[in-house]
N, C-alpha and C positions, 0 to 999 in steps of 0.2 A: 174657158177652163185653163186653158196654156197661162193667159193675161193673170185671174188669181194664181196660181201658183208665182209667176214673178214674184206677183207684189209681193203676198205671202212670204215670198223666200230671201227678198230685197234685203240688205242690210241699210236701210232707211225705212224700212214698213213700221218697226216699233217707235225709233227716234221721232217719226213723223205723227202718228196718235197721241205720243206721250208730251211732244209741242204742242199737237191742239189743245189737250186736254188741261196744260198748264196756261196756254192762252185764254180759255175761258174762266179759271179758276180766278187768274189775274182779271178781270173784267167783273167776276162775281166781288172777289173782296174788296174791288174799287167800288161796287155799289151798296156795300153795306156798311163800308170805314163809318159812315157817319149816324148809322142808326140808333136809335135810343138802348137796346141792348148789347149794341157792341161798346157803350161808352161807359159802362159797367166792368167790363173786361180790362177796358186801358185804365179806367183808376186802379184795381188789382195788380195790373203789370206795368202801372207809371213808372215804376225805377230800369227798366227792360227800352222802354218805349223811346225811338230820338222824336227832340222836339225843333229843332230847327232846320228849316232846309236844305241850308249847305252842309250839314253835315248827312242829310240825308241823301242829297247828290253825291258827295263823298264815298258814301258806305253802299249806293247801289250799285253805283259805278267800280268802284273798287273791287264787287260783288261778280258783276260781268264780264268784266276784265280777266279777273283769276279763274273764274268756271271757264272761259273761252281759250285759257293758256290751256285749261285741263282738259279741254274737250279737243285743241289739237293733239294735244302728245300722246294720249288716249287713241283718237285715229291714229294715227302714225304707229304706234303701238302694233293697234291690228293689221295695219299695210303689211310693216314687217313677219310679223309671221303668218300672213298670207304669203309674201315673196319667198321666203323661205319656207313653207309645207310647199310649194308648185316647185322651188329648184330642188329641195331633197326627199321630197317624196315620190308624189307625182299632182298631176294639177285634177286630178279628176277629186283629189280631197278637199279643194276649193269651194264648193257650192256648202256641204256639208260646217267648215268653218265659219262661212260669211252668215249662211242663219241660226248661227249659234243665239240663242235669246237674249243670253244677260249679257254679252258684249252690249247688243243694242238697245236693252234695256237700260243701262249703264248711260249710253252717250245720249238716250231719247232723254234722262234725267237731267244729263249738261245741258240739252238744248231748252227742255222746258223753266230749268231755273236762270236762263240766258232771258230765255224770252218773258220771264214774270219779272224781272229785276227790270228790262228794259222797259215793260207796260208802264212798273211803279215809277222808273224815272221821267217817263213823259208827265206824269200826274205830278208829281214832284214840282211844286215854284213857292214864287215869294207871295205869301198872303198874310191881309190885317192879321186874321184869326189862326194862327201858327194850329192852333191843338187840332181845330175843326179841319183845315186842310190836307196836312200832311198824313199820308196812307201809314201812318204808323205802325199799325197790326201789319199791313203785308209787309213792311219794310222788314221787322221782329222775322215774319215765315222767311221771308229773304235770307236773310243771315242764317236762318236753320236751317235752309235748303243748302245755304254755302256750307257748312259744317259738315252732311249729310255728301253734299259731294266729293268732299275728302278722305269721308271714309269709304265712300266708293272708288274713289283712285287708289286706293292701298289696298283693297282688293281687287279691285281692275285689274293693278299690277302683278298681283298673289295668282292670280288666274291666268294673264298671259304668256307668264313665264309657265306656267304649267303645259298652256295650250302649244307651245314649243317644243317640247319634248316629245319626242317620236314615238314612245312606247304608249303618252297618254294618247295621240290622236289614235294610235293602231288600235288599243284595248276599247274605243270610243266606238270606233267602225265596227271591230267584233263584235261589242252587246248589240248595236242597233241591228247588225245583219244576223246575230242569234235571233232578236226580238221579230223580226221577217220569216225567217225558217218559224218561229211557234205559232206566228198568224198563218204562212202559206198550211200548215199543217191543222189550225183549226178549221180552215177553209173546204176540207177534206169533206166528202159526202160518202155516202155507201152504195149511192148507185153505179151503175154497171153503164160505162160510156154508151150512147146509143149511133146506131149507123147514120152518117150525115152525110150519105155517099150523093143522094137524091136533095138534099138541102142546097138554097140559091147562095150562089156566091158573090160575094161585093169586094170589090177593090179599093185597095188604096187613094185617095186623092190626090194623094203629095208625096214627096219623097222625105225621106227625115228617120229619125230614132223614134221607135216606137217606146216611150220611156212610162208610160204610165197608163191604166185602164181605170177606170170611175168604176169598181166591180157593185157597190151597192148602186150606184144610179142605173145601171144595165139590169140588176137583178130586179129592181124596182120595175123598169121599163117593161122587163119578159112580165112581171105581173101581170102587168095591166095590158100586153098584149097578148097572153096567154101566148105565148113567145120562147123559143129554149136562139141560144147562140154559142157559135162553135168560133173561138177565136184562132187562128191558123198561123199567128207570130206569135211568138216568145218576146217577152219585155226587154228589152235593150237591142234587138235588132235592126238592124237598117231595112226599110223599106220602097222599092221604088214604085214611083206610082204608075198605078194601075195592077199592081200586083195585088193577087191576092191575101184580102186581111182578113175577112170573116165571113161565117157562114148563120143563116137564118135556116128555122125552121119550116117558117113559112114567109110568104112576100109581106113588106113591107115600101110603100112609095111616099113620096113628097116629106112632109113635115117629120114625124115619125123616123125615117130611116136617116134624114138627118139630124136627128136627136141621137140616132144610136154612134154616127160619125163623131159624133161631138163629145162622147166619154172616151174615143181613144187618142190618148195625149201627145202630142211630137215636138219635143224639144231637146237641147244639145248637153245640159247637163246632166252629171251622173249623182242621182240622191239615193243613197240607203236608205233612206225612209221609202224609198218607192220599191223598191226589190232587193230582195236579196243576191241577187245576181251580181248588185253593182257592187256590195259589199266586198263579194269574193272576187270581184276583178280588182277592186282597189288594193286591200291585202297585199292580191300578189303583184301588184304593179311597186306597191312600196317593195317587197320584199326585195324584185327586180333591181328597182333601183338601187338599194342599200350594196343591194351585190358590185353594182359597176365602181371601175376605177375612182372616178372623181370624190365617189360616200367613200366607199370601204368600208363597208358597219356591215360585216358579215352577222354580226348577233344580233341584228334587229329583222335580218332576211329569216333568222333561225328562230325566233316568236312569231314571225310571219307565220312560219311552215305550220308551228302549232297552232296557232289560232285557225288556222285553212283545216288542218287536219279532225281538230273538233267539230269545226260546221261543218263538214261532210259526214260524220258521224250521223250529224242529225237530219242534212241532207237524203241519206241515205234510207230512210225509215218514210219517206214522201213516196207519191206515187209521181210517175211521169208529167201526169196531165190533170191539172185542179179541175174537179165533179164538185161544183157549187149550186149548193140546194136555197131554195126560197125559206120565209118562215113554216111553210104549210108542209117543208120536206117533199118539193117538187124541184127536178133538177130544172136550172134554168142557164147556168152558164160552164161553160169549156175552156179551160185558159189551156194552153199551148206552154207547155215550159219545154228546157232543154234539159236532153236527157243527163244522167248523171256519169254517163261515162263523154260524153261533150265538155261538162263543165270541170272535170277532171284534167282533161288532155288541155282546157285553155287557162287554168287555174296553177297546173302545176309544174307541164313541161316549159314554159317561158323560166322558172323556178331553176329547172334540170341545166338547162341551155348555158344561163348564164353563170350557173352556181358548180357544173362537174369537176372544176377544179379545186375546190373547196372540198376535201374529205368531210370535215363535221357538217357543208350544208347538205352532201350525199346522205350521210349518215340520219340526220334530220329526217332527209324524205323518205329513208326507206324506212324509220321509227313510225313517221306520220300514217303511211300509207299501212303500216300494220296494225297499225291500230285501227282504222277505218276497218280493215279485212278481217278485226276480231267480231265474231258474231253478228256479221253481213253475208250471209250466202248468198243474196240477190246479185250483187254486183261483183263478189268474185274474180269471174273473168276479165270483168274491165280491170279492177285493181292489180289483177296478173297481168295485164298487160301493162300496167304501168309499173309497176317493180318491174319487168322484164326490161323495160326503157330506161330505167335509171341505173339498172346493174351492166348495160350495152355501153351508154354513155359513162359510166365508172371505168372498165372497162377499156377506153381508150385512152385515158388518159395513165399515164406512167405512176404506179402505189408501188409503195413496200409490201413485204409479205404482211407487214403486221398490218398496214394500211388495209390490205383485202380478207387480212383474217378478220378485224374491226369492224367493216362494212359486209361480213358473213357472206 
């Protein structure tokens, strides 16, 4: 599972289908250039069609040459604003960039019209029968793949410069770690936690980040072993091995209980698409950064605050611990989240720390955090405790009266 998600997540996993898939194509139309109803096709588009060799040498070569200028500047392209989202952001936004689709869909398209031009040129020589030989028709696709590839570098380019801007990566991480809080929230069941005080416990194997859980392969598994599972880490924690990760209902041995080993994931990056957790550590790590000397982009730490502020809104309306039911509405699985005054104190005081000297980033979090404590009685307390923390830290640093009348 660790191995698919790589691939999956590789920026070469599309480039590399999208090559095979133009390498067979170029092998299929070298086998039909010469059939009785493709020679119907090139008398229709004889004025289209080249008939001599070197000029078809010419124009495929010409062809792979210019797609392969496009397909470096293109990577290069994206190096750059990979080097730049890890030195001004922070690097954990890296995984989330590199499997962006149509970046790689974009370069698998360079590679595949690289690699059909160069099939044609192999097939490409000098013969009696010029019409019969020459791959005509693919040479014709040839050239529309090259046309096609330069309207793809003008939006390449349309997109990467977007993909540089900091407010688009930040508002990118918000929806995906929204779209995370509405699935951990559908995941919701109605039953009542059961005592797992008497349930066997199993350990860790390894040591690593616990980044990912298979929740339908485990719900699947409790089916069919008439089976419930209490997971005892929260997603993104560090685990050491032989620690405790989860609990069974009943025993499980050999094959089986390492089946169940095998849907909990451990590896080093941080993907939004995997929890929402990672989203609100990214947020505020950008925000973090924006703050420090070297950015100085106090107003991108200040759409940080808000965008953190709304996800705990919704945050807030979740229960502690995911009660995950089967089809049949039998509880079968227990995820282990961190509490909501945990993800607060790691979300917002790095925010405080680095930002007290900035009246408007002050002013931000105590906006944010009241609005979080508009029509949340649940957590309350915690939220008093954290306006209590940022009005301390206000507090020591030297305001005007108007400064402290401002900050209420």
């Amino acid at each position: 599972r660790k191995a698919y998600q790589d691939i999956i997540n590789s920026i070469a996993f599309y480039p590399s289908l999208i090559g095979l898939f133009f390498f067979a194509f170029a092998i299929f139309i070298g086998a039909i250039e010469n059939a009785s109803w493709i020679q119907g096709l090139k008398d229709y588009l004889s004025d289209f069609l080249v008939r001599d060799p070197d000029n078809a040498r010419v124009i495929l070569g010409t062809v792979t040459a210019g797609v392969i200028s496009l397909m470096v500047f293109s990577f290069s392209m994206v190096m750059v604003v990979l080097n730049r989202a890890s030195a001004t952001l922070s690097p954990r936004v890296l995984p989330g960039l590199i499997s962006r689709k149509f970046h790689q869909i974009v370069l698998g398209y360079y590679l595949g019209t690289i690699i059909f031009s160069l099939i044609l040129l192999i097939r490409t020589g000098n013969y009696e029968d010029k019409h019969a030989s020459l791959p005509s028709i693919g040479i014709l696709l040839s050239m529309a793949m090259c046309v096609v590839c330069l309207s793809l570098f003008v939006y390449f380019i349309h997109s990467i410069s977007k993909n540089i801007e900091v407010d688009h990566i930040l508002e990118n991480i918000y929806i995906d770690t929204k779209k995370q809080l509405t699935t951990a929230k559908s995941e919701d069941s109605n039953h009542e936690k059961p005592d797992t005080a008497i349930w066997e416990i199993h350990h860790a194997p390894l040591s690593g980040y616990l980044k990912h859980l298979a929740v339908d392969a485990l719900v699947k598994l409790c089916v069919q072993n008439q089976l419930q599972i209490a997971v005892l880490v929260p997603i993104g924690e560090f685990v050491s091995k032989d620690f405790p990760l989860f609990k069974l209902s009943k025993e499980l041995k050999g094959e089986m209980l390492d089946e169940v080993y095998s849907h909990f994931v451990f590896y080093t990056e941080e993907r939004v698409n995997d929890h929402y957790v990672f989203g609100l550590k990214q947020i505020s790590e950008i925000a973090v950064k924006a703050l420090s000397p070297g950015i100085n982009d106090p107003g991108t730490a200040l759409k940080g605050i808000d965008h953190l502020s709304d996800l705990f809104i919704d945050l807030a309306k979740s229960e502690k611990d995911k009660l995950i039911a089967d089809d049949a509405g039998n509880l079968r699985l227990i995820r282990c989240e961190h509490s909501f005054e945990e993800l607060l104190f790691r979300t917002f005081m790095p925010i405080l720390h680095y930002g007290q000297h900035d009246v408007m980033v002050v002013k931000s979090l105590i906006d944010g955090v009241e609005r979080i404590k508009s029509g949340n009685d649940r957590h309350k307390k915690s939220l008093k405790k954290l306006l209590k923390s940022i009005h301390s830290k206000s507090n020591e640093v030297s305001l005007t009266k108007w400064e402290k009348k401002y900050l209420g």
